[in-house]
Every structure is written in structure tokens, then in C-alpha cells.
C-alpha positions as semicolon CSV with decimal commas, in nm:
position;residue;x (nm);y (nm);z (nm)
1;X;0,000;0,000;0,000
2;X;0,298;0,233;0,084
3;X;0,461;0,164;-0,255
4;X;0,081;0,236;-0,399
5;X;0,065;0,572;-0,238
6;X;0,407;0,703;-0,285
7;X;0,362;0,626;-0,636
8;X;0,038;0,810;-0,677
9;X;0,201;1,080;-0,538
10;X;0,460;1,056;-0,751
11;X;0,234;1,057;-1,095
12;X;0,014;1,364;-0,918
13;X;0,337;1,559;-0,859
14;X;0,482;1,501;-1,204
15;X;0,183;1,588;-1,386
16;X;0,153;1,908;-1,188
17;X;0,491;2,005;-1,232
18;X;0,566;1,908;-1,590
19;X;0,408;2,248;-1,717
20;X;0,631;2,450;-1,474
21;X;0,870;2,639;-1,728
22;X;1,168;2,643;-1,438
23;X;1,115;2,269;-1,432
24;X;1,150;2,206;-1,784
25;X;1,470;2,504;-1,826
26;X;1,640;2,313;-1,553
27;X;1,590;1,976;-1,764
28;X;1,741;2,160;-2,009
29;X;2,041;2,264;-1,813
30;X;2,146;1,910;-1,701
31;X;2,085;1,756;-2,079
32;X;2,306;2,027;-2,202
33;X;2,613;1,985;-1,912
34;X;2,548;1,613;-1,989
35;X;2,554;1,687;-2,351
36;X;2,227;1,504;-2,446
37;X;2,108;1,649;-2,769
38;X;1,792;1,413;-2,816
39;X;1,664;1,523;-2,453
40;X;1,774;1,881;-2,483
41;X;1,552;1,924;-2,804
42;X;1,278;1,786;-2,631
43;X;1,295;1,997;-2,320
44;X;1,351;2,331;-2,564
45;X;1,037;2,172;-2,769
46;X;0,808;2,181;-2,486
47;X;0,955;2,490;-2,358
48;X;0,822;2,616;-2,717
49;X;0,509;2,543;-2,669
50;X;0,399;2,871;-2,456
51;X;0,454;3,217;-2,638
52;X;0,800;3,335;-2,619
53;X;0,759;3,690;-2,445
54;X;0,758;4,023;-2,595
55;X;1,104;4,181;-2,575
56;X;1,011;4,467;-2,823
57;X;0,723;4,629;-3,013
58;X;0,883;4,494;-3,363
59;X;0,777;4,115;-3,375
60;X;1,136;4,004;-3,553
61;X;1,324;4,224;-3,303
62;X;1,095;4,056;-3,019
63;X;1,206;3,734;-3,195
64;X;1,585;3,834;-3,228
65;X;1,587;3,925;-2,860
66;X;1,443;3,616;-2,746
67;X;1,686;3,422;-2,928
68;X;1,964;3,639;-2,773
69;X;1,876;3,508;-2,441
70;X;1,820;3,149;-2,528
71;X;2,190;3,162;-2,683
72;X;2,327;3,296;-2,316
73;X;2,154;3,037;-2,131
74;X;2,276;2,727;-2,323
75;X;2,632;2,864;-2,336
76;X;2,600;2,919;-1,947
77;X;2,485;2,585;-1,951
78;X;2,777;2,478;-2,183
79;X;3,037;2,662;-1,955
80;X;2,922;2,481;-1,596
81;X;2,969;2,172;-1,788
82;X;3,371;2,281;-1,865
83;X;3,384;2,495;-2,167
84;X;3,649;2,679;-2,160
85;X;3,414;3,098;-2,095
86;X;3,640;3,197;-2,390
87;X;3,513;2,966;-2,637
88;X;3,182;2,986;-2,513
89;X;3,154;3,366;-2,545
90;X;3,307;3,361;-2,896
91;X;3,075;3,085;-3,054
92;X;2,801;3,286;-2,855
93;X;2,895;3,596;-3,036
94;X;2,911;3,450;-3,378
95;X;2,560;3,312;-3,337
96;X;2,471;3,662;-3,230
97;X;2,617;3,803;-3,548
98;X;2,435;3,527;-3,756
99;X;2,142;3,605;-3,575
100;X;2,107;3,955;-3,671
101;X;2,134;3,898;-4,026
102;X;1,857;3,699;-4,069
103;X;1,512;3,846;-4,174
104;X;1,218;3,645;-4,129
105;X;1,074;3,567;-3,794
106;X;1,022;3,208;-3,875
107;X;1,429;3,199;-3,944
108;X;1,477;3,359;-3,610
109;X;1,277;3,086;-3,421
110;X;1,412;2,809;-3,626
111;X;1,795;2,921;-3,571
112;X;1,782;2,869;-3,185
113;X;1,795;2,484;-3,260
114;X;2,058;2,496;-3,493
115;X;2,243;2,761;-3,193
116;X;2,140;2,439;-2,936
117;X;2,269;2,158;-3,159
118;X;2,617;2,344;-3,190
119;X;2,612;2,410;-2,800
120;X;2,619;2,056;-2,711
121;X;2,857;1,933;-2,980
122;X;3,081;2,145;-2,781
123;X;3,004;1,980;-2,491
124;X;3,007;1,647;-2,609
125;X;3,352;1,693;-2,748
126;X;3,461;1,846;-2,413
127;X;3,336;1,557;-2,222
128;X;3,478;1,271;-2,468
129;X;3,781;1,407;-2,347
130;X;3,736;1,459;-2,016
131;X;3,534;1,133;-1,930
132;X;3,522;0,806;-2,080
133;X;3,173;0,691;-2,281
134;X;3,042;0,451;-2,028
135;X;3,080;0,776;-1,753
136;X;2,897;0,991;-2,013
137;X;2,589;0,785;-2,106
138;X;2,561;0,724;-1,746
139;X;2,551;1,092;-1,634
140;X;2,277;1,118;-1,960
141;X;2,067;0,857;-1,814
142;X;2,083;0,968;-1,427
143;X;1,970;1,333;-1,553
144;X;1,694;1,206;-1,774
145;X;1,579;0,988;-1,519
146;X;1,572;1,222;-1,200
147;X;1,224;1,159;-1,042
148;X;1,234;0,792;-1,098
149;X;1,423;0,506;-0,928
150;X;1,797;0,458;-0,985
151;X;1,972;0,189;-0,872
152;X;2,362;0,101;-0,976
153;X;2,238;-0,186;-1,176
154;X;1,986;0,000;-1,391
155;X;2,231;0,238;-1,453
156;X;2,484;-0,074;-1,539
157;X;2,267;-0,255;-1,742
158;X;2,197;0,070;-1,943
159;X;2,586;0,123;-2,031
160;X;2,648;-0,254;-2,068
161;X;2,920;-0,312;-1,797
162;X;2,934;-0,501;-1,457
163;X;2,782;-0,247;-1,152
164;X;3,144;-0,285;-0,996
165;X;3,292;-0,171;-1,265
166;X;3,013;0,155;-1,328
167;X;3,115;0,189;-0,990
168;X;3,495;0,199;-0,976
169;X;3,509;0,415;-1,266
170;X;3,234;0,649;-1,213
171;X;3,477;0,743;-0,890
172;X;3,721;0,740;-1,039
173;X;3,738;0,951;-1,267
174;X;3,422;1,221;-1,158
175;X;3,570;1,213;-0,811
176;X;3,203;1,171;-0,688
177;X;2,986;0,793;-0,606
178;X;2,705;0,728;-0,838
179;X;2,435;0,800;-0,574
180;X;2,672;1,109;-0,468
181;X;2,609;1,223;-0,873
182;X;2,219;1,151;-0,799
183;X;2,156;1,313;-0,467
184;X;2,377;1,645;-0,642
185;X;2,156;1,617;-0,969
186;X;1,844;1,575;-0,767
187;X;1,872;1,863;-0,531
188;X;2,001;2,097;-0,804
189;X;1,642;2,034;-0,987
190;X;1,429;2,013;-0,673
191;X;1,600;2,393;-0,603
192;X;1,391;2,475;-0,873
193;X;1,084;2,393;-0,766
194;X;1,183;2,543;-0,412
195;X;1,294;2,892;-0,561
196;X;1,020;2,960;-0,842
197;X;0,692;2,745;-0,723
198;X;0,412;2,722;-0,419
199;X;0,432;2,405;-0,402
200;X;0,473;2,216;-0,073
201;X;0,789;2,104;0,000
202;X;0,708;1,773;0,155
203;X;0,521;1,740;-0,249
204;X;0,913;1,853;-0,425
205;X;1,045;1,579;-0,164
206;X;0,822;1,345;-0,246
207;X;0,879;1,366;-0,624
208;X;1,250;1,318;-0,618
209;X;1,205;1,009;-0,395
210;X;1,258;1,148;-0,025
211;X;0,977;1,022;0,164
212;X;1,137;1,137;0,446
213;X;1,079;1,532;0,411
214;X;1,306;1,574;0,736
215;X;1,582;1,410;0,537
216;X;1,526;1,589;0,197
217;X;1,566;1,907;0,399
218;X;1,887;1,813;0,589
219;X;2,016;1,714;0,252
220;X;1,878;2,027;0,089
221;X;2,093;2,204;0,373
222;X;2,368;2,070;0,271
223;X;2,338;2,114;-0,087
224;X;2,240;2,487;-0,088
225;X;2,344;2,601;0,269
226;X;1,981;2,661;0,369
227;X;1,660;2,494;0,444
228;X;1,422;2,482;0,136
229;X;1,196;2,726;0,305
230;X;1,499;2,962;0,365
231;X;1,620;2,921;0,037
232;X;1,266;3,001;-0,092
233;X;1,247;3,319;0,098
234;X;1,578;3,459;0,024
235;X;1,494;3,455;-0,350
236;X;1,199;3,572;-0,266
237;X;1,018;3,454;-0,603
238;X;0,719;3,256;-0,499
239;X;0,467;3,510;-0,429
């Protein structure tokens, strides 16, 4: 009956906080620093699907600005996952450039994919240098898989080694466990949720798999130096 209930809540949560654009940019964030292009144009798609916001009475201009922003986001994103700020800031700037000589709206909005696929082949060329495959397409599935279950074996058997191995490794060379990678992932999306919803926090708990609410906020401590409802209130952006 537990497993019943905490599942429910699970679905209830999810399908309430799906919609939430924070949600869905911070998806974004981790499949870019993970450098997962198939999830990243997902999250961006479904980001799309509300009205961008008007940044300027001129409908292209609106557009251009709005592209602006998305470009300094995924390089931001691009830059916490290792790029060197140099090379992020000077493909950022040639996008810009590109940007404003296009004419049509419609090639506006259609350019911030082609500015998102480049972004991540950065990043996935950083991190085939920096980590090893099997560490990569772990990190990918961990971050696309942050309000389920994750246990070293799924993770294993999705990367096709032996969980000893995943394990070793992942150490190794990230210098964090596999469940210290999940717990960090985790909190950095449920901050989200604390900083820009209403939502209870025992409910954000409960969605990343905390039953205990006491627990999620000693780890939450830990994570971001201050309870959730501190953290909340400091950033004072839940109204």
C-alpha cells in the first residue's frame, strides 16, 4: 500500500509540475552539461510550446531578442559543464552576429535549434575528453531519469558493464559515487521547484524520492546552505 501511495504521489506531482517552465529550463540545463542532444531538443520543444515573451514592439526584433537570451543560457549551460568561458563567449557571439542577419521571424525561431545543436557538440567533445563513454551515457541517463528510481544496476545494465565496474570508474574519474552524482543532480532540480513554485515542499520531496521530508531538507541544507523554506524566501520569487 505504501509503494501504492508514494507512487500516486509521484504521478500527481509530475503531472503538476511538468508544465512548470523552471522545471522544464532546468531539464534543459542538465541535458546540455550532460551533452544530451535528443533530450535537450525535447525539453527546448516543450519549452516552445507557450509564447516566447515580448522583448520589443517589432515582432522580428521581439524574436531576435528572445533568441539572444536562449543563446546565453545554453552557453551558461555549456560553460558549468567545462567549456572553456572563452570559447563559449566567442561561438556565442558569432551566433549573435548570424542572428542579426537573418530576416524572417520564422528563421529567427528556427535558428535557436541549430544555436542548441552546436552548444552541445561542444560539450560532447569536451566531455569525450574529459570522461570516458560509459561515464557519459551514465551521467545522460541519471539526468533524464531524475524523479524515478535509480539503482547502480539499472544504470549498469543501461551502459552494458558489470555495476562494480560503473562503480569503480564512475569514482574514479568524476571524483564523486554514483548516488553522490544523484543526490547532487536531484537537489540541483528540486532547487527549482523550491525557488520559483508554491508548491509544498514535503510534495518537491516526495517527487525526487525522499519520503522522508526531514531528510530531503537536511540534505537540501547541505546542498544549498539553507533549508528549502529559507532558500525560498531569500529569493523571494514565490509570491
Amino acid at each position: 500500500m505504501k509503494d501504492k501511495y508514494y507512487e500516486q504521489v509521484y504521478l500527481e506531482n509530475e503531472m503538476l509540475f511538468k508544465h512548470t517552465p523552471y522545471y522544464l529550463e532546468q531539464k534543459l540545463i542538465n541535458n546540455i552539461t550532460s551533452g544530451n542532444l535528443t533530450n535537450a531538443l525535447l525539453d527546448l520543444r516543450e519549452i516552445n510550446k507557450s509564447p516566447k515573451a515580448v522583448l520589443a514592439e517589432d515582432p522580428l526584433r521581439s524574436a531576435k531578442n528572445s533568441i539572444i537570451c536562449s543563446c546565453t543560457f545554453f552557453y551558461r549551460a555549456a560553460i558549468n559543464a567545462g567549456i572553456s568561458p572563452e570559447v563559449a563567449f566567442a561561438d556565442s557571439d558569432a551566433f549573435i552576429n548570424e542572428l542579426e542577419r537573418l530576416s524572417t521571424k520564422k528563421e529567427v525561431l528556427d535558428f535557436e535549434e541549430t544555436i542548441l545543436r552546436s552548444c552541445i557538440k561542444r560539450v560532447e567533445d569536451f566531455l569525450k575528453v574529459k570522461y570516458p563513454p560509459i561515464i557519459i551515457f551514465s551521467m545522460q541517463y541519471i539526468d533524464s531519469n531524475l524523479t524515478k528510481k535509480l539503482n547502480l544496476k539499472d544504470i549498469a545494465d543501461h551502459v552494458h558493464v558489470h555495476p562494480n565496474y560503473l562503480s569503480s570508474v564512475f569514482k574514479k574519474k568524476t571524483g564523486k559515487s554514483l548516488t553522490e552524482y544523484i543526490n547532487h543532480q536531484r537537489l540541483s532540480e528540486a532547487s527549482y521547484f523550491v525557488a520559483h513554485t508554491g508548491y509544498e515542499i514535503s510534495d518537491i520531496a516526495a517527487l525526487y524520492g525522499y519520503c522522508n521530508q526531514g531528510y530531503f531538507i537536511t540534505k537540501f541544507q547541505q546542498f544549498s546552505g539553507q533549508t528549502p523554506q529559507q532558500y525560498r524566501k531569500s529569493l523571494n520569487l514565490v509570491k
